[in-house]
Structure formats: C-alpha cells, structure tokens
N, C-alpha and C positions, 0 to 999 in steps of 0.2 A: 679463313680470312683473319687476320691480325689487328689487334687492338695496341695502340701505344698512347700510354700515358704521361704528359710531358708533365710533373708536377712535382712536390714535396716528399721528402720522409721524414717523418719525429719519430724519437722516443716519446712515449706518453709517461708520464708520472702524475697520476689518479689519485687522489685522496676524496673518500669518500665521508660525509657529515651530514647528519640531520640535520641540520641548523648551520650553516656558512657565517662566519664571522665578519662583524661590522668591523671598521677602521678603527686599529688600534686596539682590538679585542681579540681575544684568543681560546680555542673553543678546543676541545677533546674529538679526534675525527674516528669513525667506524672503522673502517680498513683504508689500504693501501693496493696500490695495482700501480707495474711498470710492465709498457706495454709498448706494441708498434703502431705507429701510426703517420700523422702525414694525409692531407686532402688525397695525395696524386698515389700513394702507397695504399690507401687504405681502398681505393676507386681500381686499383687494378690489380690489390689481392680478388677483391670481391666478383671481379671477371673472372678474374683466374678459377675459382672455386668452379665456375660453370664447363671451367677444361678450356675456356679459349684460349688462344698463344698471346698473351699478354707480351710485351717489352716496357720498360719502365727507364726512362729518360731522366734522371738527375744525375744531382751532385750530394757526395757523403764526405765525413771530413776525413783525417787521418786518428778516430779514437776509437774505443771499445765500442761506443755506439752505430759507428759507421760498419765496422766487424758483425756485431750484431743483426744490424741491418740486411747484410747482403745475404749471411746465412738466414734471416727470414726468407727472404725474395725464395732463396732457392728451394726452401724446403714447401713456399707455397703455390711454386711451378712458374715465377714470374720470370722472363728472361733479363740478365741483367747486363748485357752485351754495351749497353750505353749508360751505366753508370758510372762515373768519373770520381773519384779519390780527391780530395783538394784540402787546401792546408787550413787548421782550424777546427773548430768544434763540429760536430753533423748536429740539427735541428730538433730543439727540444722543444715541449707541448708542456708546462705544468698545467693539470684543469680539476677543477673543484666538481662536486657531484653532490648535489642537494639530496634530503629525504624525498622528493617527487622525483629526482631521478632528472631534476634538470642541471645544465652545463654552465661554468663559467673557463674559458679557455685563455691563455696568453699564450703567442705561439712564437720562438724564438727562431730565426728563420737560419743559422746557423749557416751551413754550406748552402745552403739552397738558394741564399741571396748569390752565388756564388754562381749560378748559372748562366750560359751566356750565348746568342744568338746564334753565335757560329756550332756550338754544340747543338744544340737543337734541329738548327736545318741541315745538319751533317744525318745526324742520326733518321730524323723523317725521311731524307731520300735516300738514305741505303735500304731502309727496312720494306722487302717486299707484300707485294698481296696485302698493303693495307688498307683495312677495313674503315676504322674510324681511329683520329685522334680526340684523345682529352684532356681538358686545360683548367687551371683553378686561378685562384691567385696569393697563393702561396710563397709563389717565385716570380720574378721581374716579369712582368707584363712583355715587354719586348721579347722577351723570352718567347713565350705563350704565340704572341702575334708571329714571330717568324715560323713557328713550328706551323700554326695553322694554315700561313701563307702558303707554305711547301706542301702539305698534307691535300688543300686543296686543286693546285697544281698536279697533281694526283689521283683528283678523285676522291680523294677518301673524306667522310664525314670529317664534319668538327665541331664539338660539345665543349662547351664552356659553360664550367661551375662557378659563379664567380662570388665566390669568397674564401678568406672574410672579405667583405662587400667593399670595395673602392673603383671609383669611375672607369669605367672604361674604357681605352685607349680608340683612338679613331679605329688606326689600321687594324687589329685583333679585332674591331666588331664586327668591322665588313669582311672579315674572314670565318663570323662565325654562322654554321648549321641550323644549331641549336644551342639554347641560352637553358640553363635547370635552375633557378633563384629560390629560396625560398620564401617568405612571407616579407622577414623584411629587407632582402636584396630584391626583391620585387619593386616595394616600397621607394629606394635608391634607385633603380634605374627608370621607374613612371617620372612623369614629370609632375604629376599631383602629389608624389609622395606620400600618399596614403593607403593604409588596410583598413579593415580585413578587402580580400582583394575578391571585387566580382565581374561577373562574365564579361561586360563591356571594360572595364577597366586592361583585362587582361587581352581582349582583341586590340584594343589599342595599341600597347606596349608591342604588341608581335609584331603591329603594322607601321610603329615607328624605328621598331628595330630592323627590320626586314626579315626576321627571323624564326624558325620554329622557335615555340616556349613550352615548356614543360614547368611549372609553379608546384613546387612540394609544398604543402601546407597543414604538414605536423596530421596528428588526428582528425584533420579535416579532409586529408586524401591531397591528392594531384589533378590539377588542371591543364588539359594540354592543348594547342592550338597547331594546327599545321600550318604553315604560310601560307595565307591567300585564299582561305577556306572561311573566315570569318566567324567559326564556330569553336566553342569549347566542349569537350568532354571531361566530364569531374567521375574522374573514378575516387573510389570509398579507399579508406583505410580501415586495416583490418583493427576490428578492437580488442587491445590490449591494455594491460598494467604496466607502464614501465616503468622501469628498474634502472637505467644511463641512456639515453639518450645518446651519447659519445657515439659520433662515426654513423650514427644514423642516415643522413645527407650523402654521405661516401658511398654507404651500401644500397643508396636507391638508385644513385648516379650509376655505378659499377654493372650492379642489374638490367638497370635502363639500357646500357650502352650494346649489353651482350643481347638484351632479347632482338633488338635494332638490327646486329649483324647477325643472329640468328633466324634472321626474316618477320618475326613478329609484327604487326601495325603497331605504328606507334601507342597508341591506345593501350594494347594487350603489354608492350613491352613496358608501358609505367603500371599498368598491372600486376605487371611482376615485380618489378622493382619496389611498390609499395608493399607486397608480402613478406619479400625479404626486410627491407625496413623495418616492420612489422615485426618480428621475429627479432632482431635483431635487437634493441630498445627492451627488449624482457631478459636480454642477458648483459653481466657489466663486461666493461672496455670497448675496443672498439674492434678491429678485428680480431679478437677473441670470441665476439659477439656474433659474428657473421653465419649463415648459412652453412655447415658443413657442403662438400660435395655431391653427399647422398641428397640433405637436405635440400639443398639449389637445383637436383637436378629432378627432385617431386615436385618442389613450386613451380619449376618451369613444363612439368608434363600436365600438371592443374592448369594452367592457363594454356597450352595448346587443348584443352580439349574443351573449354570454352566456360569453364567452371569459375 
C-alpha cells in the first residue's frame, strides 16, 4: 500500500553553539551541517527507510538546491513522479542548535508556497493503492485540505502534522483522520490553551475535533486517543541524551504512519515511532539522524513481538 506525502522540502543549514546569541550579540559556533530537510521530506524519507513506496507531492525551485533535492529523494527510495520544478529559489530552513541540543528554526517556504490545489488533487487521484496521506503546514493549507479531500474520497487515511502551528482551516479539519500535535500545537488547537497536557484535556480535544490524536510530548512519550473510545494510552519515551532534536517530530510522524499501514494498533505504531524518535535526537541533523534500514527494520520487529 502506498504512502504520499503532500508537504515541504528545505535545505537545512545547521549551526551548532553552546550558548545561542542574544540580539545584537555574536558568539563563536561549534560546527556547521547542510543538510535535507522539509516537514513533508523529512516524514517520508523516514517511511521510506521502512521500504514503503513513498510518493512525495511538491514544489522545487529551478536552483542547485532543488538538484540536490531530487537526487536525495531518489537515492532514499522516495518516488518523485509528482514533484514539480517552478521558478524561484526551493525552501530553506537556517536552525540554531543549543548545547542541550534544543532548536530554533525560521523556515523560508521558497517553492513550496508555490504549491497549488490543482497539483495536489491531480497527483492524489492518479496515485494507486493508496494507503494513507500526510499533511503539515509548511505549504498553503488549501493545498493540504484538497489533497485530503481527494485522499478521502478514496479511502485512504489522512494525518495531519500541523506545524509550525497556525489555525486550522475549516475544510482540511473535517478531512482530517488523525491530528499528531505536539505539546504546544496541542496548546493552539485546545481551546484552554494550556499544558503540560493531561488525560482529560487530551479526550477533549479529540472530541471537539472529531478526530484521532496522537500528542508527542518530547521525553514525556506520546498520547494517543482513538475516536470515540474516550481513553488515552501514554506510551513512554525511550531515555536518551540528546544531541539535536532537528527532525525529531518528522521521524515520529514517518514511523507512525508506516507502522498504521503496516497493520500495527495504533498504540504499537506510536510505539515505534517514539523509538525511532528516540534514536534519532542522539544523532545531529535531521535526516541524517534517522533510523538506517537495517535499524528501522529491528525497531519495528521489537514492537511486533510485543517488547
């Protein structure tokens, strides 16, 4: 069954520092890392790794990065049958890296604002045997919303990551499956707007959205609720030291999506998706960082066998 990810790609350009600079101050940085990345790129390398037939739905521009890009796609098995050339720079990410290994990210949306409703529900209804679509908000919402309309029409799931966190559009919500938020796009779509987030907090949100939720929450693990079941399960996060953070969120979502089509319970499949996270957060960049093959394909035989 096939996964299509209708979302972003950046370049990332990384600089790492002990100490991140106040306004107007200028600081000596550790290293450098240029790297690939992208909500929607980084979410369906991270499938890919598990062997599923990935398709990746954007827009690159006409520069050495959009080059770049494609020859990643290909050399990480993602199919690129639906990504479009368009005039302009492709999307860049400059993001800062603290000595705790946490993010500050600006993400320059390049070609990707460049994506447009008719591409998206072209691409959804050609592509057969689809499994589940995935959405961020990286690229124009209308975007997002038509892909899922068509996706549903279809059958096939639809997971929406929604950040960086801004409101979400009427039509895209009632088309979405599943919502994956993390602590503070949680935060943004409750209407109390507050964390840290608990059980009751979190049945709520599901049952004003109408939707499964899956809530990542950093070293605290993931919460996940199925619609209409009025229960949460907290699965643990594995403990680690990390080292970048970057793309974390991407390789839980990626994981999540495959264990889903792989038949896993929802439960097992953010299971896995928090070990790959896990994993992932002790090494820098972002999919640099991810699960090798071999590696993705031991975390996922560890949680089939109930470990």
């Amino acid at each position: 069954m096939n996964i299509a990810v209708v979302g972003s790609t950046n370049i990332d350009m990384v600089t790492y520092a002990n100490v991140l600079p106040e306004s107007g101050e200028t600081l000596k940085g550790e290293n450098f890392l240029l790297g690939f990345g992208g909500k929607g790129a980084n979410q369906a390398v991270m499938a890919a790794r598990f062997g599923a037939p990935v398709f990746m739905v954007n827009s690159i521009g006409e520069d050495v990065f959009g080059d770049t890009t494609l020859e990643n796609f290909n050399t990480q098995g993602v199919n690129t049958k639906y990504v479009n050339r368009v005039a302009g720079p492709s999307g860049v990410a400059p993001i800062w890296v603290d000595g705790n290994g946490e993010n500050r990210i600006i993400v320059v949306p390049g070609a990707n604002g460049k994506m447009t409703v008719s591409q998206a529900e072209s691409a959804i209804a050609e592509i057969d045997d689809l499994a589940i679509v995935l959405g961020q908000f990286e690229i124009p919402q209308q975007v997002t919303a038509a892909a899922f309309k068509t996706a549903q029409a279809k059958n096939a799931i639809t997971i929406l990551n929604p950040a960086p966190f801004e409101k979400v559009l009427p039509e895209l919500l009632e088309n979405c499956d599943w919502i994956i938020p993390n602590e503070s796009e949680f935060a943004g779509l409750h209407p109390a707007g507050k964390f840290p987030v608990s059980d009751t907090e979190v049945i709520e949100l599901a049952n004003l959205l109408n939707t499964n939720l899956c809530v990542t929450l950093g070293e605290a693990g993931v919460a996940v609720v199925v619609r209409g079941e009025n229960k949460v399960v907290r699965i643990a996060a594995t403990a680690v030291k990390p080292v970048d953070t970057t793309g974390a969120g991407d390789c839980f979502v990626g994981s999540f999506s495959y264990g889903l089509v792989s038949g896993l319970t929802p439960a097992d499949a953010a299971k896995l998706g928090t070990r790959c996270a896990s994993l992932s957060v002790t090494r820098l960049g972002a999919q640099a960082s991810y699960p090798t093959p071999a590696e993705a394909a031991e975390l996922l035989a560890t949680v089939r066998s109930g470990n």
